[in-house]
N, C-alpha and C positions, 0 to 999 in steps of 0.2 A: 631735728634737721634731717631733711632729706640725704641720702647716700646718694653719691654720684660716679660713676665708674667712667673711664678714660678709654676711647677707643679712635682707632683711627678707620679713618675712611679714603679712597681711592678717587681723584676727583679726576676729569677730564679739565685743559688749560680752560674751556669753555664755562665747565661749570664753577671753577671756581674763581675765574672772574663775574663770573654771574652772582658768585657769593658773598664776593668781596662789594658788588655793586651796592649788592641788597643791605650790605651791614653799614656801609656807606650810609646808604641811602634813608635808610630807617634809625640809624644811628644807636647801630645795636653789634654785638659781636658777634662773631660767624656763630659760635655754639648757641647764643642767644635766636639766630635766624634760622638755623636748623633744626630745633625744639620745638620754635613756633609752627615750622612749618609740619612736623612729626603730627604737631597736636592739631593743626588745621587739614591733614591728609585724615588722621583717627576722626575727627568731626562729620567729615565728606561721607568718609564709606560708614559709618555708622548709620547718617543717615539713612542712605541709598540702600543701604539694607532695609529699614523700617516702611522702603515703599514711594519715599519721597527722592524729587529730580531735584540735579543740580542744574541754572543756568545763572549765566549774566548775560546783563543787561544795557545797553547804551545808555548815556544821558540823557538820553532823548526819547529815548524807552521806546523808539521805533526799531530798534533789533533788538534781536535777541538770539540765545546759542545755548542750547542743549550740550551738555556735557556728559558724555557716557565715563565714568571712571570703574 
C-alpha cells in the first residue's frame, strides 16, 4: 500500500469554493480532485516537453485555443 503523507495547503475563499464545486461536481473529495488534478498538470507539461501542443477544442470543432503552459 501506497504511503500517503498529510499536508496542508493555503487556499484563497475563491479557490476553494472552486474546490469544493469540483468535488461536488465530480463527486469526488477535495484530496481526491487535487491528485487528479497534480496527475493531470504532471501529464500536460510532460508532454509539452516531448515537443507536442496542448489545445481545446469546441464542439463544433470550429475554434479552437492553443494553450501555452
Amino acid at each position: 500500500m501506497n504511503k500517503k503523507t498529510l499536508i496542508s495547503i493555503n487556499l484563497s475563499q475563491a479557490e476553494l469554493d472552486l474546490l469544493s464545486e469540483l468535488s461536488e461536481k465530480k463527486e469526488m473529495s477535495k484530496s481526491a480532485v487535487l491528485r487528479q488534478a497534480l496527475r493531470m498538470m504532471a501529464l500536460i507539461e510532460q508532454r509539452i516537453s516531448q515537443g507536442e501542443k496542448f489545445y481545446l477544442e469546441s464542439a463544433d470543432k470550429e475554434k479552437s485555443e492553443v494553450l501555452l503552459v
